[in-house]
N, C-alpha and C positions, 0 to 999 in steps of 0.2 A: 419667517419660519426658520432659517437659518441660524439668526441670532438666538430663537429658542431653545434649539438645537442646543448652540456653543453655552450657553448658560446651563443647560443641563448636563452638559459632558465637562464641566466646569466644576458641577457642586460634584459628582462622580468621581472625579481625579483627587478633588481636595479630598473629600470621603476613605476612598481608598488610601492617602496619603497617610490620613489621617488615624485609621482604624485598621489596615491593613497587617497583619503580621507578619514582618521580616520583610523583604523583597518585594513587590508584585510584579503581575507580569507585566513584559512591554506593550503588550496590548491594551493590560487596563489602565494603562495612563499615556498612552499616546493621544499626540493632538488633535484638535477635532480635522485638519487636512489631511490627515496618516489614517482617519476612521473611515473603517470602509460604509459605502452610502447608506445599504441597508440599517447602521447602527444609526447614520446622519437623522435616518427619517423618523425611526424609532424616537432617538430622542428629541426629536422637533412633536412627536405624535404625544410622548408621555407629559413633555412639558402641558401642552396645549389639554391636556385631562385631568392636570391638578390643576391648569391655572382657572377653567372653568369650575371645578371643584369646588375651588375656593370663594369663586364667586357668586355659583350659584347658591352657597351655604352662608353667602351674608359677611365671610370673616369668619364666623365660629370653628371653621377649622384649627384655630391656634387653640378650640378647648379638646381637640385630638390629644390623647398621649403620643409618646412617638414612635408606638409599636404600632396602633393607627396608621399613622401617616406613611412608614415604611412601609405596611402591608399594602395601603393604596398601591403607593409607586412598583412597588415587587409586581403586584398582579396587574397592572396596566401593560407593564416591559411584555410579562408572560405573553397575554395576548399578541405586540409585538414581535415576539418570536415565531408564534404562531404563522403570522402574519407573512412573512419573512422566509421561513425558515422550516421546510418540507417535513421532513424527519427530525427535529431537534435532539438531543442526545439529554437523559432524562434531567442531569445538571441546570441545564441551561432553562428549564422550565418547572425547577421544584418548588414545592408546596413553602411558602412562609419557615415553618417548622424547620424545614430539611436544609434550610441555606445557613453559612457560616456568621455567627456574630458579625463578621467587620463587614459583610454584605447588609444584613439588616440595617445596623448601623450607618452606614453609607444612604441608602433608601431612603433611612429616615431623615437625614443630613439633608440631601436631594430634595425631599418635599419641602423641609423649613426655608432652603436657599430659593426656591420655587413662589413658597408664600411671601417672601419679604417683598420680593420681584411684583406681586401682583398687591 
């Protein structure tokens, strides 16, 4: 579960690296031993929901676009927040639509690095 984890907060870092505009914060690219647990389990929870995903759909996932694939992972996290997270602040749980480009982007990033994986 652990390593699932580290491979999802992996495709996240390069994501945000990647897509990010200007700066991000320290938080979103800190290691996975600097993230706090609640994120650890989160992301051991999303991998283990694409990676059946994936499986239970045969492989045809890769005929996903990757507005698809990001929406999966966007709305899986959600839930995780949920999960987690009493009161979330409305950011941290918005609708697809409402999150910034290099977030979707990333998402979508995360599920492809997620499929290679499985």
């Amino acid at each position: 579960m652990t390593e699932d984890g580290r491979i999802f907060r992996e495709a996240w870092i390069a994501g945000v690296r990647r897509h990010f505009p200007g700066e991000p914060k320290p938080g979103y690219i800190a290691p996975w031993d600097e993230t706090p647990e609640w994120e650890r389990a989160s992301a051991a929870a999303v991998f283990g929901q694409i990676r059946d995903f994936v499986a239970v759909s045969a492989g045809t996932t890769a005929k996903l676009t990757r507005e698809q694939k990001g929406r999966f992972v966007a709305l899986c996290w959600i839930a995780q927040i949920h999960k987690h997270i009493e009161n979330p602040k409305p950011a941290y749980v918005a609708d697809w639509d409402d999150l910034p480009k290099w977030q979707r982007e990333t998402d979508a990033d995360i599920f492809e690095a997620i499929e290679r994986q499985v």
